[in-house]
TIDONU-727464 format. One line per 8 residues: number of its first residue (from 1); for each residue x, y, z of C-alpha. Coordinates in nm, 3 decimals, padded with zeros to 5 digits. Layout:
# residues N
NUM) X:Y:Z  ...
END
This chain:
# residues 249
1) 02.655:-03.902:-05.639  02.624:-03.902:-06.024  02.338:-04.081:-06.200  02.206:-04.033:-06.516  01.910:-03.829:-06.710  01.613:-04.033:-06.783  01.381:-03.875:-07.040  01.035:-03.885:-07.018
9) 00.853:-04.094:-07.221  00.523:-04.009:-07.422  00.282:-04.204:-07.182  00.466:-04.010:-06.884  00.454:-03.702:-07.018  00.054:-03.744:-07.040  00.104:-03.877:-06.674  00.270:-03.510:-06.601
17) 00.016:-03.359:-06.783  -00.292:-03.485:-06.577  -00.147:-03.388:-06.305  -00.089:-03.056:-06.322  -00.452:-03.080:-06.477  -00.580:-03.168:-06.170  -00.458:-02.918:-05.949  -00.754:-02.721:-06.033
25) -00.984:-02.973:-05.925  -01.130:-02.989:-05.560  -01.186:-03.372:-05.465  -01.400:-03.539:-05.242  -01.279:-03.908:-05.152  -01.518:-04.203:-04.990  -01.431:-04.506:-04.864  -01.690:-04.756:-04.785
33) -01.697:-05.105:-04.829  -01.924:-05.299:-04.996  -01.969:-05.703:-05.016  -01.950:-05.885:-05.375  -01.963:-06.267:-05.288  -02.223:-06.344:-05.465  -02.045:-06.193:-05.775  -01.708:-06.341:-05.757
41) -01.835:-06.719:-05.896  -02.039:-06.643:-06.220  -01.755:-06.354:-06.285  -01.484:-06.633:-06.302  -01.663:-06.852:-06.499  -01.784:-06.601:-06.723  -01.434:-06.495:-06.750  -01.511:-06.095:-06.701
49) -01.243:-05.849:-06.600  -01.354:-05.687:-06.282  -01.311:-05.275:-06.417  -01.570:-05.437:-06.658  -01.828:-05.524:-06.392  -01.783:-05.250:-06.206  -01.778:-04.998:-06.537  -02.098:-05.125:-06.607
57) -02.237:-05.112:-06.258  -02.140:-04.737:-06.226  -02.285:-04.649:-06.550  -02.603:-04.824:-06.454  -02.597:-04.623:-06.125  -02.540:-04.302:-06.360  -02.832:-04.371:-06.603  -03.064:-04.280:-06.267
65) -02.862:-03.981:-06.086  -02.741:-03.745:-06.353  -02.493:-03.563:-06.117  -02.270:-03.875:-06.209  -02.283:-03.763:-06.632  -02.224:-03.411:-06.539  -01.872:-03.216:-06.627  -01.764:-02.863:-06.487
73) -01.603:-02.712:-06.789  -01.472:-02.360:-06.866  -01.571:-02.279:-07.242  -01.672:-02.045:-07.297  -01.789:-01.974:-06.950  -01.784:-02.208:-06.616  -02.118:-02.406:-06.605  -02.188:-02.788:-06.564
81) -02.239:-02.971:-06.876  -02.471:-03.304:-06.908  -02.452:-03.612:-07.138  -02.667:-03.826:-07.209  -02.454:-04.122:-07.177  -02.151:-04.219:-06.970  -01.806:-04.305:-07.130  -01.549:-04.495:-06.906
89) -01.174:-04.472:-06.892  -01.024:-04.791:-06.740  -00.682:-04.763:-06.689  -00.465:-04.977:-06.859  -00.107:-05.108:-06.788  00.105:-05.176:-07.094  00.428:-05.251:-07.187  00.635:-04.958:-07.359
97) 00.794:-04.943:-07.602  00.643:-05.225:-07.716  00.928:-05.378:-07.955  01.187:-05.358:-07.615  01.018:-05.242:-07.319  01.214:-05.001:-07.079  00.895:-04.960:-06.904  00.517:-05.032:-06.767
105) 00.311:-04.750:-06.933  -00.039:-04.651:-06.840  -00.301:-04.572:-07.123  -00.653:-04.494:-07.128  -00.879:-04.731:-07.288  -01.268:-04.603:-07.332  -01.578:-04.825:-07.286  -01.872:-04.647:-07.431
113) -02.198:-04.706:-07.303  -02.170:-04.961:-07.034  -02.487:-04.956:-06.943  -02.676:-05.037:-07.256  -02.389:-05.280:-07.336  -02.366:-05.653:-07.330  -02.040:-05.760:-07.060  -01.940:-06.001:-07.317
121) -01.873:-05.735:-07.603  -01.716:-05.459:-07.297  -01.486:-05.789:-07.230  -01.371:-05.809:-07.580  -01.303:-05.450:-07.616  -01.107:-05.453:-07.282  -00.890:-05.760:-07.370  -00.785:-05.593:-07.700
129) -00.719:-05.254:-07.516  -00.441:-05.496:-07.341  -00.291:-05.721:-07.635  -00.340:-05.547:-07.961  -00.057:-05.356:-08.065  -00.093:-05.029:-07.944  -00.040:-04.829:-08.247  -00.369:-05.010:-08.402
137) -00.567:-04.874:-08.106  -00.725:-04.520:-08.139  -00.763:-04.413:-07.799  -00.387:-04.517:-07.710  -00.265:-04.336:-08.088  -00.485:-04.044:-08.001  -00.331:-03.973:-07.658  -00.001:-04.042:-07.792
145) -00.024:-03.780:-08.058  -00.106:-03.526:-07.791  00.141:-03.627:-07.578  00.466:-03.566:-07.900  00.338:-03.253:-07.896  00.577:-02.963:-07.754  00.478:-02.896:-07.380  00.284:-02.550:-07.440
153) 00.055:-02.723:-07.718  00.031:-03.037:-07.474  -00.107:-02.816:-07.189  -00.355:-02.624:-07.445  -00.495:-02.951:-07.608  -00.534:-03.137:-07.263  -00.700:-02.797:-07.115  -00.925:-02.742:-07.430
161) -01.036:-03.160:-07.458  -01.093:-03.103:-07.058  -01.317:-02.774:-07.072  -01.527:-02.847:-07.377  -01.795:-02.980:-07.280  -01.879:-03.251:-07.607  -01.504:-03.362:-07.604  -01.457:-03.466:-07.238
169) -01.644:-03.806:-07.329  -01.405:-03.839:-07.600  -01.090:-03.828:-07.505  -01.092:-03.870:-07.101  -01.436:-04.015:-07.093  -01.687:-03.923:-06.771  -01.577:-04.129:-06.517  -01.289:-04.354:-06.439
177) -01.219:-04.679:-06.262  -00.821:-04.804:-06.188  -00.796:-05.123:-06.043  -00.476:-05.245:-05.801  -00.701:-05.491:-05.634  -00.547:-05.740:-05.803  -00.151:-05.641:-05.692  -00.293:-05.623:-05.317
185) -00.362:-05.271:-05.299  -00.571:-04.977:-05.375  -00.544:-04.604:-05.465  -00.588:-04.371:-05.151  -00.512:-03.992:-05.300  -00.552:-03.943:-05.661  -00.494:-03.718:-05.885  -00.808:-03.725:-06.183
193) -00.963:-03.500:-06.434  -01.304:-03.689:-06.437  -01.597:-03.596:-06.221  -01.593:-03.952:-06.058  -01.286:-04.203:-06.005  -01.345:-04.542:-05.890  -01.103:-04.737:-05.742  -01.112:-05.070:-05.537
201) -00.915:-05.289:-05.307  -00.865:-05.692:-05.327  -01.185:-05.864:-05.288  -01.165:-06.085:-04.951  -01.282:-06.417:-04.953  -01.586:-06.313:-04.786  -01.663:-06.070:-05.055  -01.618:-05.760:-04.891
209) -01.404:-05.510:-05.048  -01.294:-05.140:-05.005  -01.450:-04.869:-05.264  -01.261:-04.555:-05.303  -01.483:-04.244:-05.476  -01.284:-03.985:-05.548  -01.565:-03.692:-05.689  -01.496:-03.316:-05.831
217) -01.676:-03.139:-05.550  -01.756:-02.820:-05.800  -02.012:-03.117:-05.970  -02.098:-03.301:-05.680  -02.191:-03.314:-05.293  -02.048:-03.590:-05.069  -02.418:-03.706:-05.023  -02.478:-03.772:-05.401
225) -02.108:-03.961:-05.362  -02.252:-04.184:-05.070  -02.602:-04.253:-05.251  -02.394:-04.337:-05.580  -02.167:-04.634:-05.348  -02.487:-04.738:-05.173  -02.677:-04.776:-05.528  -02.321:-04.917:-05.663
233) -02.358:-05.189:-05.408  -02.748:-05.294:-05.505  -02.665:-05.266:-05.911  -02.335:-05.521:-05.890  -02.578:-05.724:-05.665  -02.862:-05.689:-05.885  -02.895:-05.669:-06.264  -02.493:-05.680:-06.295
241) -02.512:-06.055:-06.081  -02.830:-06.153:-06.311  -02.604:-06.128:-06.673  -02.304:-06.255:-06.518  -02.501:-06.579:-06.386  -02.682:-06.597:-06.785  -02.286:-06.564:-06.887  -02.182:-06.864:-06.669
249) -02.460:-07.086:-06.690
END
């Protein structure tokens, strides 16, 4: 049967890329699930992307168990490397090219500091990551760059961003969070370069909803994994619920 060569594309060639990253990495995935009801209200009228509430709920989670801001990097010899702070990746779908779209690309938008910042402003930052052009945004121009490079220089600059310790947080960020919740579904086996990947199913109308942490066992235990979702739970349900409800009111 003849068909046709389709070429790869820029975003899919970083897509390629990750994943042959992440062969090297040893993962760990939970599954628990966890009940948000009391979220799902103030969120709506507050009008806050859930990756945002969750971002910030990990990060608060991370400010108290460091394991979760810790890296295993090569240069210029294998050791763990901490931050102080947490940088998220949320996983964005856009179209591309953007002037006639051929296809839905995925790019990596960072929120910096969750933690320490307001919902409102990690809102904002998220809704531009999705509708400003992409060529004005610098984390989508600065993976893009990588990815027009030949493949040999692609595979040294994703390898050297990924094993230097100060550089992780600023291209790939220390954790990540992909959401399909919304499209009725939820990543099972994945394929990351961070330490922790979070990932989440649709929220019932109870509240309950499946967490997925995927974690680089060479960083992390299963127990600190299961500690981090049980924490997870009390943070979304605690000071995460308290802003929201100051957003909405």
């Amino acid at each position: 049967m003849k068909g046709r060569m389709v070429a790869l594309s820029r975003p899919r060639r970083l897509l390629t890329d990750l994943s042959h990253a992440s062969l090297g990495y040893p993962r760990a995935t939970l599954l628990t699930r966890i009940n948000v009801h009391a979220l799902v209200a103030p969120r709506a009228l507050a009008g806050i992307p859930w990756p945002v509430v969750f971002a910030k709920a990990f990060d608060l989670v991370a400010q108290t168990m460091p394991e979760l801001r810790r890296v295993y990097v090569k240069l210029p010899w294998p050791h763990l490397y901490e931050l102080p702070k947490s940088v998220a990746s949320i996983i964005i779908e856009r179209d591309w090219p953007e002037d006639s779209p051929v296809e839905k690309a995925l790019f990596l938008g960072r929120l910096k500091d969750p933690a320490s910042t307001d919902l409102a402003i990690l809102a904002a930052t998220m809704r531009r990551y999705k509708t400003d052009p992409i060529d004005r945004i610098a984390d989508f121009r600065r993976i893009l760059m990588l990815a027009g490079l030949p493949l040999p220089l692609r595979r040294l600059g994703m390898w050297l961003a990924l094993n230097l310790g100060r550089q992780v947080p600023n291209y790939f960020g220390t954790f990540a969070i992909s959401a399909l919740g919304s499209h009725g579904a939820a990543i099972v086996d994945t394929i990351p370069v961070w330490t922790s990947f979070l990932n989440y199913g649709p929220i019932a109308a109870d509240g309950g909803v499946d967490i997925y942490l995927s974690v680089d066992h060479r960083v992390m235990d299963g127990g600190h994994a299961a500690r981090a979702v049980t924490a997870l739970q009390a943070t979304l349900n605690g000071p995460v619920l308290a802003e929201l409800r100051v957003l909405a009111g």
